[in-house]
C-alpha positions as CSV (number, residue, x, y, z in Angstrom):
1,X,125.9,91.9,98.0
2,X,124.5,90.0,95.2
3,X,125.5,91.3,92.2
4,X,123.4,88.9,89.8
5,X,120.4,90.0,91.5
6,X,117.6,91.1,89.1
7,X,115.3,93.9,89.8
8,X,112.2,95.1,88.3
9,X,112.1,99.0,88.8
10,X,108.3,100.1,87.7
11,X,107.9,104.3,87.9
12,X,111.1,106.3,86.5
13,X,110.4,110.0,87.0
14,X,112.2,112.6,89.0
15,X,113.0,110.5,92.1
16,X,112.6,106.9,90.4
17,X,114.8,107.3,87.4
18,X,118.2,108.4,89.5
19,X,117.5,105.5,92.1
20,X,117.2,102.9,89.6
21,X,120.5,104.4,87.6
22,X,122.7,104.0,91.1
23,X,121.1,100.3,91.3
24,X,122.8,99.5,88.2
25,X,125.7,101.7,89.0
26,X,125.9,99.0,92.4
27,X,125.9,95.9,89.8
28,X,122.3,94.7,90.1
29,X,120.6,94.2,86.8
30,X,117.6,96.3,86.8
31,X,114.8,95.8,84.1
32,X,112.2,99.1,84.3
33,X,109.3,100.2,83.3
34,X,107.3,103.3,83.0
35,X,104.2,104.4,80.8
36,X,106.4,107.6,79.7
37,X,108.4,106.4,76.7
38,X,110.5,109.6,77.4
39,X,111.3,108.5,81.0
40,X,112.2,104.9,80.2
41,X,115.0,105.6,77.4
42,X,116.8,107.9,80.3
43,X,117.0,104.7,82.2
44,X,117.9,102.7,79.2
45,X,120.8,105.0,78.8
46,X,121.3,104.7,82.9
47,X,122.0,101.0,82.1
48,X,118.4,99.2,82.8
49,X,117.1,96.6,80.7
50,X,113.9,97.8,78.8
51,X,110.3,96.2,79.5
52,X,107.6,96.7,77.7
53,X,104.7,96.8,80.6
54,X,105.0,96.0,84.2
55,X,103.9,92.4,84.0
56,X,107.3,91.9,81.6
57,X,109.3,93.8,84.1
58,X,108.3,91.4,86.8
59,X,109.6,88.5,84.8
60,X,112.5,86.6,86.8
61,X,112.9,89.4,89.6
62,X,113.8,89.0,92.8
63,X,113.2,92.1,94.2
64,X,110.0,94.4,92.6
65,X,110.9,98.2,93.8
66,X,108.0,100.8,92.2
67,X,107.8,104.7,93.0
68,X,104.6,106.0,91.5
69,X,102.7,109.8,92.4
70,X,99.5,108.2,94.2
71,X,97.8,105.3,96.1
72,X,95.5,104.9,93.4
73,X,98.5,104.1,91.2
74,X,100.1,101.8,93.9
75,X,96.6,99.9,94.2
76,X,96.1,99.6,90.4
77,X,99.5,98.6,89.8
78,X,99.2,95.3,92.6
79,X,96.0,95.0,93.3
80,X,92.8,93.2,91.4
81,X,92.6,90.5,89.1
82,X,95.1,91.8,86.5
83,X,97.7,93.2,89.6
84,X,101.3,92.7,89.9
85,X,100.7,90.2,93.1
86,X,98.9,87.4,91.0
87,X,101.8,87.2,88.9
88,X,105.0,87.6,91.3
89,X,106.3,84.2,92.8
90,X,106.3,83.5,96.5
91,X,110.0,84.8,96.5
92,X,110.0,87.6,95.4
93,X,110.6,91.1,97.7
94,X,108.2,93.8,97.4
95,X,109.5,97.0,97.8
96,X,107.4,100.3,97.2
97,X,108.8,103.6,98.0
98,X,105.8,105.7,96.7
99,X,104.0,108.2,99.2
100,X,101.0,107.3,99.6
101,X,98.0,106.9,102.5
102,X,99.3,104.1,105.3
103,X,96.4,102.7,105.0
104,X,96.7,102.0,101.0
105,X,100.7,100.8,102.0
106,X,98.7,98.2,104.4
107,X,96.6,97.2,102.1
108,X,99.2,96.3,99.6
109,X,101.6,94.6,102.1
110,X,98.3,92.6,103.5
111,X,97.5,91.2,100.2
112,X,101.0,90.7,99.1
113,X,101.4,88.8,102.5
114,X,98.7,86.4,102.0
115,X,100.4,84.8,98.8
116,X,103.5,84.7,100.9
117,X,105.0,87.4,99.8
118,X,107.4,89.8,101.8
119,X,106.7,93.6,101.4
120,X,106.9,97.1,102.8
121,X,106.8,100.5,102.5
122,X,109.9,102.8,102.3
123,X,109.2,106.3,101.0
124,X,112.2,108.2,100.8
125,X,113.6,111.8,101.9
126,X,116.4,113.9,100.5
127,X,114.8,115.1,97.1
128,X,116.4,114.7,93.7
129,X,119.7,116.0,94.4
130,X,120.0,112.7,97.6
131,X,118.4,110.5,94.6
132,X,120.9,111.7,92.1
133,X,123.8,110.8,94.4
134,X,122.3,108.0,96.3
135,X,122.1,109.4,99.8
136,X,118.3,109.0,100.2
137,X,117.0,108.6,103.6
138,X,114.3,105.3,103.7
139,X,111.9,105.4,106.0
140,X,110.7,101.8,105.9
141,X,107.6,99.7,107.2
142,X,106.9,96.3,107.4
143,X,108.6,93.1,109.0
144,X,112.2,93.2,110.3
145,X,113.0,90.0,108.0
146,X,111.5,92.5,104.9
147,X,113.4,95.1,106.3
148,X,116.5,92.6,106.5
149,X,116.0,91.3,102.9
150,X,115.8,94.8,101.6
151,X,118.7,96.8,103.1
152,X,121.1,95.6,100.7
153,X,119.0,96.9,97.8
154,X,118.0,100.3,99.8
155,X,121.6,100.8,100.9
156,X,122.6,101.0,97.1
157,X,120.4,104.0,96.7
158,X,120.2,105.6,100.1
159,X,122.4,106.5,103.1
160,X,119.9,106.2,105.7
161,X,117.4,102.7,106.1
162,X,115.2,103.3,109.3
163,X,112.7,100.6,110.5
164,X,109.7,102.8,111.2
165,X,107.0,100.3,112.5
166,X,104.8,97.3,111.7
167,X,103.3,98.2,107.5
168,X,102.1,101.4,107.0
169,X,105.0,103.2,109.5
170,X,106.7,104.3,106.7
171,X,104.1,106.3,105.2
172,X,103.7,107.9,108.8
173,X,107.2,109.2,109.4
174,X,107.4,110.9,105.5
175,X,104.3,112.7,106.1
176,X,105.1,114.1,109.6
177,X,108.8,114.9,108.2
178,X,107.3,116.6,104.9
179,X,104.6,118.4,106.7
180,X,107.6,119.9,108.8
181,X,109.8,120.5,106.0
182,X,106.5,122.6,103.9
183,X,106.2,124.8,107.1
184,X,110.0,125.6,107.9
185,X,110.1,126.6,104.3
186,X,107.4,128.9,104.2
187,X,109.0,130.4,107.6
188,X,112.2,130.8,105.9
189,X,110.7,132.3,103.1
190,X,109.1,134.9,105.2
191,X,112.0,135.2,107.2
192,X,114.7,135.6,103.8
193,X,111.9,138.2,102.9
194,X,111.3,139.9,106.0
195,X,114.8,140.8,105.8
196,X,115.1,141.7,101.9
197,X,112.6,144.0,102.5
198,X,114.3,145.9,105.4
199,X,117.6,146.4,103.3
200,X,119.5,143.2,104.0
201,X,121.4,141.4,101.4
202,X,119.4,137.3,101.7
203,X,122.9,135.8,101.3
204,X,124.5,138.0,104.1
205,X,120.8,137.4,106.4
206,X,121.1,133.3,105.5
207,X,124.9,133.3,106.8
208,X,123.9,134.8,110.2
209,X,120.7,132.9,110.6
210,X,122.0,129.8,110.1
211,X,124.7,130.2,112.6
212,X,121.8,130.8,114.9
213,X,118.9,129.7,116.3
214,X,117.2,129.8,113.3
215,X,119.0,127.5,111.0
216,X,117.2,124.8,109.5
217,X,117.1,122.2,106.6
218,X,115.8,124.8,104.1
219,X,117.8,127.5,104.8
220,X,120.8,125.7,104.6
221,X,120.8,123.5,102.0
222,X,117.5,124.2,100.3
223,X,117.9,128.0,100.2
224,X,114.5,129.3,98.7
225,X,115.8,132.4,97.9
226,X,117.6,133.3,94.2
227,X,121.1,134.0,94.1
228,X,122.0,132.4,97.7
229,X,122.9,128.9,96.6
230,X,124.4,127.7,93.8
231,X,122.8,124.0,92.5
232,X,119.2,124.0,93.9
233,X,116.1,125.3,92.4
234,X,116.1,128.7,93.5
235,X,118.7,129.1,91.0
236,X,117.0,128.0,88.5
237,X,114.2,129.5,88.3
238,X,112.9,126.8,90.4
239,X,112.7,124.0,87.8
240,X,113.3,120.5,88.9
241,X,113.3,119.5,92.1
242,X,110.0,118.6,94.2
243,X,106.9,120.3,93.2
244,X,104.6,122.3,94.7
245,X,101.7,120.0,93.6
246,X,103.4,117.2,95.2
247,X,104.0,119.0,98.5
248,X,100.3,119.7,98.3
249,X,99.7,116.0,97.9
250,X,101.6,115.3,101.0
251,X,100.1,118.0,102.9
252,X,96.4,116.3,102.1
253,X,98.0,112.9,103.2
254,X,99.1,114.6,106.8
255,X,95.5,116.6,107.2
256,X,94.1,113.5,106.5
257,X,95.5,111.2,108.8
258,X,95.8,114.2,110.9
259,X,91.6,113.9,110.7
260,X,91.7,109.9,111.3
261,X,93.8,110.4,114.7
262,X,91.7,113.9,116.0
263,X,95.6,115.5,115.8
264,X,96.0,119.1,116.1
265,X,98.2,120.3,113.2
266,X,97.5,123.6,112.9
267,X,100.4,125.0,111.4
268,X,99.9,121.8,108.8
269,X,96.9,123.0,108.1
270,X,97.7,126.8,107.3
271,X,101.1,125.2,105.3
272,X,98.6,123.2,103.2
273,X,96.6,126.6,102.6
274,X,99.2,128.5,101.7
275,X,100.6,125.9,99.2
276,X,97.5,125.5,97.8
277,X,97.4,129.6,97.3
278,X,100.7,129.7,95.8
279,X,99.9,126.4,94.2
280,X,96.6,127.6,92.4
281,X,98.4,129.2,89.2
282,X,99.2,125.9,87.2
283,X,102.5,127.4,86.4
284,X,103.4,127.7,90.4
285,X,101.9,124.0,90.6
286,X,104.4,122.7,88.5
287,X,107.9,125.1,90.2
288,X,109.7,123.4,92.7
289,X,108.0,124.2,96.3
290,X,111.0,126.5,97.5
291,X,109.3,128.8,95.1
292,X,107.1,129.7,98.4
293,X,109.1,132.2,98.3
294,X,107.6,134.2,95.7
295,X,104.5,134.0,97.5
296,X,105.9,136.8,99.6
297,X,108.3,138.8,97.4
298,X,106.9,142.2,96.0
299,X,106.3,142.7,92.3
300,X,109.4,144.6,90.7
301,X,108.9,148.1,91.6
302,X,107.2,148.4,94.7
């Protein structure tokens, strides 16, 4: 690897902040931005050079790597008269790990191509804790020689790099894996409180089930239920983590493209309703989305 090469990270947040801090903790010299002042000192004490707007962050990079909340943020931040691409030299690498709609991701890798530049799309998977440590799974779209010239710069944030398709692929394969992961929670939810309910102790009920048929990703790493696991946001009163108005976000992408290909996803589509129940009280929009749970747990004293 390269360790002079310079990065412009643009989008520091939950997810964004930890991936630019194990860039620099890999020896690449990363100049970030972000519009929250608050955000962009935690990765000025992570190591990353300060810029004052994106355009300044751009300045001498090699590789541009942004992870924003929407594809209206994505679009804005590229596209247009004033976007990213009229400024960024033929050379550079165009990397945006956002989720957001394939077709904005094609968009944004079409107009990036016809100035000659490289791009794709590679959302991630693992959550904060995978960004934290640097074991995010990439799910990446675009050309192989993209795909070629990014590895070195995904593989110093994530554990995983997976060529999903031709641009937009990458979008495809994060939506399809988070509409799965929103409805194996709620059914571990319902399942942890099925059992809670009948006298059994969730830790004791988690062990057995996920020495059985029933074990899954959410149970056994992302326990929804307090007390079970130590170090996720069940524990904490579900701060931190993944929100539940993010998981509704990706749940709207899904039933969208869900609509665009006449796919039956039904059980997407009652995840989606059920989110956007629990999600409804803007406190519960802002918990962590393992906090489905308290969808189905009975007020103290019933």
């Amino acid at each position: 690897m390269n360790q002079t090469k310079n990065i412009a990270f643009i989008g520091l947040g939950n997810m964004g902040g930890p991936m630019a801090a194990n860039l620099v903790k890999q020896g690449f010299t990363v100049t970030a931005f972000d519009l929250s002042v608050p955000m962009l000192e935690n990765a000025v004490a992570a190591g990353c050079q300060k810029a004052d707007s994106a355009h300044a962050a751009i300045e001498g990079a090699d590789v541009v790597v942004s992870m924003l909340p929407s594809g209206e943020a994505v679009r804005a931040l590229y596209l247009g008269v004033h976007g990213l691409l009229q400024a960024m030299d033929s050379k550079t690498l165009l990397i945006d790990c956002s989720t957001i709609a394939a077709n904005d991701a094609r968009q944004v890798i079409a107009a990036a191509s016809e100035r000659g530049i490289d791009a794709l799309d590679a959302p991630v998977s693992g959550g904060t804790a995978a960004a934290a440590a640097g074991t995010l799974s990439f799910m990446c779209g675009g050309e192989q020689n993209a795909i070629a010239r990014a590895r070195p710069v995904l593989e110093a944030m994530g554990a995983n790099v997976f060529h999903a398709g031709p641009a937009g692929s990458g979008q495809v394969a994060k939506i399809c894996n988070n509409m799965l992961l929103a409805i194996h929670m709620i059914g571990t939810a319902e399942a942890l409180q099925l059992g809670v309910d009948n006298g059994m102790d969730p830790a004791v009920l988690s062990e057995i089930i996920g020495a059985s048929s029933g074990g899954n990703w959410s149970l056994e790493r992302y326990n929804p239920y307090p007390g079970v696991m130590e170090n996720v946001p069940a524990s904490r009163e579900y701060q931190g983590g993944f929100s539940v108005a993010l998981m509704l976000k990706d749940l709207g992408l899904a039933m969208d493209t869900a609509a665009g290909s006449a796919s039956s996803t039904p059980l997407g589509a009652l995840a989606k309703n059920l989110y956007q129940l629990h999600g409804g009280d803007p406190i519960n929009s802002a918990l962590d989305f393992s906090s489905i749970q308290n969808l189905f747990r009975r007020p103290v004293g019933d």
